[in-house]
C-alpha positions in Angstrom: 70.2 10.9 -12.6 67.3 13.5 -13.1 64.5 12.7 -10.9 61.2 14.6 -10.2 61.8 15.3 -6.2 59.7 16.7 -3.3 62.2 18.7 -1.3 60.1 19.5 1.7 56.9 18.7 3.1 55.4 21.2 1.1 53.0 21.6 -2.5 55.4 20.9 -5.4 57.9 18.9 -7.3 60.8 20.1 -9.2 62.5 18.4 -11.9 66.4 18.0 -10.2 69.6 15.9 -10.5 69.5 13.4 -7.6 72.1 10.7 -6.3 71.9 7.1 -8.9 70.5 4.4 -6.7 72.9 1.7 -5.3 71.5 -2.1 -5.3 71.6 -3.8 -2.0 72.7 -7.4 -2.2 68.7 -8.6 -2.3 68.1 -6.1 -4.7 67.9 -4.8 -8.6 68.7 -1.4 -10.2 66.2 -0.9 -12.9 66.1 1.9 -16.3 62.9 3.4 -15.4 61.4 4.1 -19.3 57.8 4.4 -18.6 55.8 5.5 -15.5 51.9 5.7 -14.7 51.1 9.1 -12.7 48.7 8.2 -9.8 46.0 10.2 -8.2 48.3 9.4 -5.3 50.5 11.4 -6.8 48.3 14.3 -7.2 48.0 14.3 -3.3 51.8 14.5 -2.6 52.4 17.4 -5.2 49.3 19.1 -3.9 50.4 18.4 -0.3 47.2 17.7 0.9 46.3 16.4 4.8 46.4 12.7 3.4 50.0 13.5 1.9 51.1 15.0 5.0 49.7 12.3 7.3 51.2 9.3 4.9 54.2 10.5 3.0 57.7 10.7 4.2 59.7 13.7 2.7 62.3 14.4 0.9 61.4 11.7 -1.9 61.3 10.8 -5.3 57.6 9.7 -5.7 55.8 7.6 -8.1 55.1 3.5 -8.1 53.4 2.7 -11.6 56.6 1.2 -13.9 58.2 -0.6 -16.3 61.8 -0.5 -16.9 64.9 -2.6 -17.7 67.1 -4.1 -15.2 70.5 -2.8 -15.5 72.2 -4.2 -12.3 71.5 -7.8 -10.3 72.9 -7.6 -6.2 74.6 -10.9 -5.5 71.7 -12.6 -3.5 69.2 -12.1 -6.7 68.2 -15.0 -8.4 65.6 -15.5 -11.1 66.2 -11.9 -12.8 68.9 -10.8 -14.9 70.7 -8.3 -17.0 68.2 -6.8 -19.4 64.9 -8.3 -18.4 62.0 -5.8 -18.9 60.0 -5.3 -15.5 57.5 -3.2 -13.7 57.5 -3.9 -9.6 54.8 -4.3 -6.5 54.8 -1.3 -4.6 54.1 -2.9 -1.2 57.3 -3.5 0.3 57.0 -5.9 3.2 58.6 -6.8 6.4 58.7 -10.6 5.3 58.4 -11.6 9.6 55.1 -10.4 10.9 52.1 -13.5 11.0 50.8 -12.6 7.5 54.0 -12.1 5.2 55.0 -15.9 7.2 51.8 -17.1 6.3 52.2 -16.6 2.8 50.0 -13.7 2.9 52.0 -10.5 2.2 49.4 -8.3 1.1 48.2 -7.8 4.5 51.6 -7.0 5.8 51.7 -5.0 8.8 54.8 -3.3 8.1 54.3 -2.2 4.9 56.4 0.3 3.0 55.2 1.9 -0.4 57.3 2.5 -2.9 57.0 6.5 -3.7 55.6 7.1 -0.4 57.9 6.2 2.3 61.0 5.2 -0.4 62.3 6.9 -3.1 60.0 5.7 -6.2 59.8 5.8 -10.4 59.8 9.2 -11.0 63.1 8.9 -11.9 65.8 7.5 -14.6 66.9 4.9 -11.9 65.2 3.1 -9.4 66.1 0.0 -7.1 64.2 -2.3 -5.6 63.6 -5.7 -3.8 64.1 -8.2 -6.1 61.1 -10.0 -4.7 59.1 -6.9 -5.7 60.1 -7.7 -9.3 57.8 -8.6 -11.9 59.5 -9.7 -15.0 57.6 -9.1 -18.3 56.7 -11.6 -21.2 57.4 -10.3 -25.1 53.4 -8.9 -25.6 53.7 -6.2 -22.8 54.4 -2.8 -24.0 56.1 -0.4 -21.9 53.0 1.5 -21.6 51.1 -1.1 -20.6 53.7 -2.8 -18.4 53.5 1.2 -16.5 50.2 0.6 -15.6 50.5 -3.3 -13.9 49.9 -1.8 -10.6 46.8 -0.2 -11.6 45.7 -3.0 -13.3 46.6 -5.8 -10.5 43.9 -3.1 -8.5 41.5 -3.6 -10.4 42.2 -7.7 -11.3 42.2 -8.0 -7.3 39.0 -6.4 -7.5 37.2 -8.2 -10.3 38.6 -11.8 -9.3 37.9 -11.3 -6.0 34.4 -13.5 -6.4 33.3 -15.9 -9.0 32.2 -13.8 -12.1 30.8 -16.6 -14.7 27.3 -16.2 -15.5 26.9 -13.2 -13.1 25.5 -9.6 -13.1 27.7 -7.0 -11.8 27.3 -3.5 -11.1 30.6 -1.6 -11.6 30.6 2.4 -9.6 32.9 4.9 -10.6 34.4 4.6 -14.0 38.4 6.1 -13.7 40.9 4.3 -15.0 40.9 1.4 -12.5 37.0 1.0 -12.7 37.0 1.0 -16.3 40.1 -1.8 -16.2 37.8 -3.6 -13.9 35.1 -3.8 -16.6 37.6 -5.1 -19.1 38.6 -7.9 -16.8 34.7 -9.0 -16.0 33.9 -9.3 -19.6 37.1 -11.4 -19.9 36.2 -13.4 -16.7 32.5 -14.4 -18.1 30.1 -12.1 -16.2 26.7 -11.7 -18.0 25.5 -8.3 -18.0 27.8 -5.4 -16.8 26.1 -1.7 -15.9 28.9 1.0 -14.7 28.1 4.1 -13.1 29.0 7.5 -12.8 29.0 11.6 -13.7 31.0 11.7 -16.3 30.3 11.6 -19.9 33.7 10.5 -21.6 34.0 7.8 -18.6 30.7 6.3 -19.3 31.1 6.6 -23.2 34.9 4.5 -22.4 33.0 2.1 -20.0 30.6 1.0 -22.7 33.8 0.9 -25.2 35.6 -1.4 -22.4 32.6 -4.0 -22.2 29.3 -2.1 -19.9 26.3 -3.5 -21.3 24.5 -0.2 -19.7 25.7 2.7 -18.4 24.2 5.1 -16.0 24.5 8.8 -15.1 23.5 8.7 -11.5 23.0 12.9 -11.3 20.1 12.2 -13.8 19.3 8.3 -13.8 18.8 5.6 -11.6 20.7 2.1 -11.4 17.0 0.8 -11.3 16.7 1.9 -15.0 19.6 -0.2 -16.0 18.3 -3.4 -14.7 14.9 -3.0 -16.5 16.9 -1.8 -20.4 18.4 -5.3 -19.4 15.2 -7.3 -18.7 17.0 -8.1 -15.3 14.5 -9.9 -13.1 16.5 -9.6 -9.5 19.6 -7.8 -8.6 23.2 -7.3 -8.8 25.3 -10.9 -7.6 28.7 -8.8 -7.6 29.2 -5.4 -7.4 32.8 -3.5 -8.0 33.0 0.0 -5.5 35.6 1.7 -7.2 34.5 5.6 -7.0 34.7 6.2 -2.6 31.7 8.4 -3.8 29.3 9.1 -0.3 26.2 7.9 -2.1 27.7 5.1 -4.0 27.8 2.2 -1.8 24.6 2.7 -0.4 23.0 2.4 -4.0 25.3 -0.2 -5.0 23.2 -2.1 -1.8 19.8 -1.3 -2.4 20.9 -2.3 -5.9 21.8 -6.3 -4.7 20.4 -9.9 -5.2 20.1 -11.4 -1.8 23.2 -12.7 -0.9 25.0 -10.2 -3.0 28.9 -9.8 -2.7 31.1 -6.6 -2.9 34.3 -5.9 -4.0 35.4 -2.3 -2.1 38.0 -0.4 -3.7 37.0 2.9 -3.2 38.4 4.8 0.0 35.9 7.1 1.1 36.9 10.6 2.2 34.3 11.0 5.0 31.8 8.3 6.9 28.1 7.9 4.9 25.1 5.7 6.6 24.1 2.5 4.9 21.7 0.4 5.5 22.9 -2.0 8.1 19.5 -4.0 8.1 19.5 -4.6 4.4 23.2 -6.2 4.8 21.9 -8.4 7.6 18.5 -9.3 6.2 19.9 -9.7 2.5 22.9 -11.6 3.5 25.5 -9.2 1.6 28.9 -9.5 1.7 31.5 -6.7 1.5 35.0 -7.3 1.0 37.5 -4.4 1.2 40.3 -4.8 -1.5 43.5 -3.3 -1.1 46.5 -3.4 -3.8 47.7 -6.7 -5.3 47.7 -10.3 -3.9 51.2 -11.2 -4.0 51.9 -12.4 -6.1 48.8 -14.2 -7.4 46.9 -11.0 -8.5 50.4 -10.7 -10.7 50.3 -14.1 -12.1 46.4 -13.3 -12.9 47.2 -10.6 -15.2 50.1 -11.7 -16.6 48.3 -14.8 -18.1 45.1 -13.0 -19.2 47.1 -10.4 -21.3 49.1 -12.8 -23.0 46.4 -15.0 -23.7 43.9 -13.0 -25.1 45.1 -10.1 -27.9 41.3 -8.5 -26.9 42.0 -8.1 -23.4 45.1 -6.1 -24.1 43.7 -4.0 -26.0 41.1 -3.3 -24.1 43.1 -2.3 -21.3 45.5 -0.3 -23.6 42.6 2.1 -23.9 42.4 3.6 -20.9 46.2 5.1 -21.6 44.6 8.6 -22.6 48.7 10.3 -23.3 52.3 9.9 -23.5 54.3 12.6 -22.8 58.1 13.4 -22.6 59.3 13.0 -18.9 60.6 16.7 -19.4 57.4 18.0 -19.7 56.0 16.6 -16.4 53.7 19.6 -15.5 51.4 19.6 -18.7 51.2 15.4 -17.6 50.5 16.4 -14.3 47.8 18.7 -15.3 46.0 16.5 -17.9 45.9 14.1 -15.0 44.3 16.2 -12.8 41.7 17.2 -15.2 38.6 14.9 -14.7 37.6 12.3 -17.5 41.2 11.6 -18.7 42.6 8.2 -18.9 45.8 7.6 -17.9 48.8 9.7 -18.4 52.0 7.6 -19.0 55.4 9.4 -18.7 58.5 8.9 -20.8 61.5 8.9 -19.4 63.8 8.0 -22.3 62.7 11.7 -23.7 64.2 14.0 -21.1 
């Protein structure tokens, strides 16, 4: 099969023929036809510190998919010949305290797909079968190759009760923007999203935002009063890792605010610790998908409501032959894009 590979712990990828996956006897062999290109990605092309700390090389890289199965190990049950899939990316050890206690997201032993296994980038992939996420008949393949970036920002959004609510929404990529989508959907009252970029806010007003807000030349402040808001934020989304964003998203709160934390920081930042204590605030880090509820979640939401899913299809921004992998890489690295989807059935 032709797979993009990383040869050596070094910056790159090369387009190369590589060995077709064998299933194990728990596990599926899927068509890859669609992938999502991750800023994780980015990092282990570039071969950046976080790449070299994290990633295991050689590898076929990449974990945003959707594909059809084309081979079933003995021990699978539940998915067959032909079904149309994407996949979690957390693979888990299934024995530590939380996988037992029905709480695999917060396995211990975690290994991600495209980072310490071979991944998507590729015309073949195999996989757990309890990683498998079988599609219903309104999921497109470009949509279904963005489910993992989408059960981010469901995990995100869901992660407190939304109906009625004001929520503040920082950093408006692909995932923030998804998020927005979702807490429209889920019944939040007024939306505002921040950030620096023109094209992102002009797509976050586009994906629900009631305001938006430039925060090199505005203040969230502003937002609040265009909305006749009388007290702060109940929820608030951190999506960006920016250094001054969750310290405004907290001066920005109601008393008793909560926050949803997506966004990994690249350095430490002060915040004010007695304004958490004194306004009762809540901060929840969110990392990947509940499994499999966050699934489930999205699943139902897009085939329930026509609006939803195309809301979400906007934030796919291109979809480009497989063969031409570089020009995908680089649109994604350009900032304001949407998502670039690659397609593997043109190679």
């Amino acid at each position: 099969m032709k797979a993009l590979f990383k040869a050596e712990r070094a910056a790159g990828l090369e387009l190369v023929e590589r060995p077709d996956p064998v299933a194990a006897a728990d596990e599926v062999v899927i068509r890859v036809l669609r992938t999502g290109i991750c800023g994780t990605d980015l990092h282990i092309r570039r071969w950046d510190d976080w790449a070299a700390s994290a990633i295991d090389a050689p590898l076929i890289p990449g974990h945003e998919f959707y594909g059809e199965v084309v081979e079933v190990g003995p021990l699978v049950r539940d998915i067959a010949v032909g079904d149309r899939v994407s996949g979690e990316g957390h693979i888990v050890c299934g024995t530590c305290r939380n996988c037992r206690a029905g709480r695999r997201q917060m396995c211990i032993r975690t290994i991600g797909l495209g980072l310490q296994r071979d991944g998507a980038f590729a015309e073949y992939l195999s996989l757990p079968a309890t990683n498998v996420w079988v599609h219903h008949s309104d999921v497109t393949p470009e949509l279904g190759a963005i489910f993992d970036p989408l059960g981010n920002a469901v995990h995100t959004a869901l992660t407190f009760p939304l109906i009625g609510e004001d929520v503040l929404v920082t950093g408006c990529g692909p995932i923030g923007l998804m998020a927005i989508a979702v807490a429209r959907h889920a019944g939040a009252r007024f939306i505002v999203a921040t950030d620096v970029s023109a094209p992102r806010l002009a797509m976050a007003r586009q994906m629900g935002a009631d305001e938006v807000v430039d925060v090199s030349r505005s203040d969230i402040r502003d937002a609040q009063r265009a909305l006749a808001m009388r007290e702060g934020f109940d929820v608030g989304f951190e999506m960006s890792g920016a250094a001054t964003a969750l310290p405004a998203m907290i001066d920005n709160m109601n008393h008793g605010g909560r926050i949803a934390m997506l966004g990994l920081p690249s350095a430490g930042y002060d915040i004010d610790w007695g304004k958490l204590v004194t306004h009762m605030l809540t901060i929840k880090g969110i990392y990947g998908r509940e499994m499999f509820e966050t699934w489930n979640a999205m699943g139902a939401m897009l085939q329930s409501s026509a609006t939803l899913r195309e809301s979400i299809g906007r934030v796919i921004a291109e979809v480009l032959p497989a063969r031409d992998w570089e020009k995908a890489f680089a649109a994604a690295e350009s900032a304001g894009t949407g998502k670039i989807i690659l397609d593997w059935t043109q190679l």
